[in-house]
Every structure is written in C-alpha cells, then in structure tokens.
C-alpha positions in Angstrom: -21.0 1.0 -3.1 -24.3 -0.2 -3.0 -25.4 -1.7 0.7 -28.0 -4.2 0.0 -25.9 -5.5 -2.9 -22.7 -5.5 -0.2 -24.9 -7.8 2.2 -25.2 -10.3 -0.3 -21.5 -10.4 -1.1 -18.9 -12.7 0.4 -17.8 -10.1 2.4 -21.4 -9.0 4.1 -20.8 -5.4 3.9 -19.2 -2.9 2.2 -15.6 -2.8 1.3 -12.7 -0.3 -0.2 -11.2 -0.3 -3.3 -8.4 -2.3 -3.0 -6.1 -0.3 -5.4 -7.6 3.2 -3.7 -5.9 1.3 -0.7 -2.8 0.3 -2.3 -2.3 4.0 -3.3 -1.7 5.2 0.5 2.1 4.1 0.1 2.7 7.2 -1.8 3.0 8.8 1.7 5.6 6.9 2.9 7.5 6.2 0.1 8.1 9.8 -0.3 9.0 10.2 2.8 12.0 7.3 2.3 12.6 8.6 -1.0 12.8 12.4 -0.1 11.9 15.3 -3.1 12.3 14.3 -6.3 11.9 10.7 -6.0 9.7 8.4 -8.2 8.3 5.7 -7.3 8.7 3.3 -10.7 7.0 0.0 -9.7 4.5 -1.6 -7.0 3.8 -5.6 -6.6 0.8 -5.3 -4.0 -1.1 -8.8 -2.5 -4.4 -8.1 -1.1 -4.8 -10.2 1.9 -7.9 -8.9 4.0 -10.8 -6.8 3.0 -10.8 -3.1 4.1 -14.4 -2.1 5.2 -15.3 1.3 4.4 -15.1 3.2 8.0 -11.4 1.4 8.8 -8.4 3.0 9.6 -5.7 1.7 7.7 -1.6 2.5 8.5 0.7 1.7 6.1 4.3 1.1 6.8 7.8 0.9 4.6 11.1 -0.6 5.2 14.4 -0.1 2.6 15.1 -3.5 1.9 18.0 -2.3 -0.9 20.1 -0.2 -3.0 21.1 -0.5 -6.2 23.7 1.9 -6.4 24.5 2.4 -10.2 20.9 2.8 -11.2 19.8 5.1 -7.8 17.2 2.6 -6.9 16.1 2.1 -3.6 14.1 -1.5 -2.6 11.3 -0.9 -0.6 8.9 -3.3 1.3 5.6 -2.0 2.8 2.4 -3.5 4.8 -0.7 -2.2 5.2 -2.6 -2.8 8.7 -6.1 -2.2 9.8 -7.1 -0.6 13.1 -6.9 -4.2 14.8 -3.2 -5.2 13.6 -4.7 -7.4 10.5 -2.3 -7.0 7.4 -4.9 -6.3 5.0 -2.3 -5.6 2.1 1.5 -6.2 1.7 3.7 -5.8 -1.1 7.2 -4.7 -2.5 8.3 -1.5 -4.7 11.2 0.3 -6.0 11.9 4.1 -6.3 14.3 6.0 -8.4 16.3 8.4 -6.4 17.1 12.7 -8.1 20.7 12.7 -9.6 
C-alpha cells in the first residue's frame, strides 16, 4: 500500500493482494454452478504479480463430475490485460439437490 516502500520491493511498485485476486473466481464459478451452488474448495498458484491499476479476466473450464456427490471439477486462470497468467488454479463446487 505504501509507494515508497513498493519501490524498494522486488516488484518496484505496487501490487494486489494476491488472495483479493484469487477471490474474482466467485463470478464465474457461479455462473458454471448456477443458484444454489457452493463452491467447497480452491487450490490457487500465484504466478505473476498483479499491479494495482490492471485489469485482470478470469476464466473457468468443467474439468469433472462426480456424480454421486454433485460435485462439479473446475479449472480456472487468471490473465492480465496483456495475456500474462498471473494466477491459475483448480476448485470444486457442490451442486443444489
């Protein structure tokens, strides 16, 4: 948050939260998972800084279905404004009876 401390960093400026970027795959997975879904776990691996100011799209995939416990396999990636995967990572949602 603080600019002259960011400067000194490895990164050189300032940079987002990386689990305040993580959380933007709410969107999507609600989308996949439609109302009433519940999105149970996320594995996430940070692979690029997101500098405050980017724009950052997130897209998900179904990857699988587990039938007998209404669980749907999802796998998502995170890109900045210049096609750089700045996150990646898979989760799982449990689908309304």
């Amino acid at each position: 948050m603080d600019e002259e401390f960011a400067r000194s960093s490895r990164w050189g400026k300032r940079i987002a939260h990386g689990m305040l970027v993580a959380g933007l795959v709410t969107q999507t997975l609600s989308e996949l998972g439609g109302e009433g879904a519940v999105h149970v776990s996320q594995g996430v691996s940070f692979q690029a800084p997101v500098y405050i100011g980017d724009t950052v799209t997130v897209a998900s995939e179904v990857t699988g279905k587990v039938e007998e416990k209404r669980r749907l396999l999802v796998t998502s990636t995170w890109t900045n404004q210049d096609g750089v995967t700045v996150l990646s990572g898979e989760g799982e949602l449990l689908l309304p009876r």
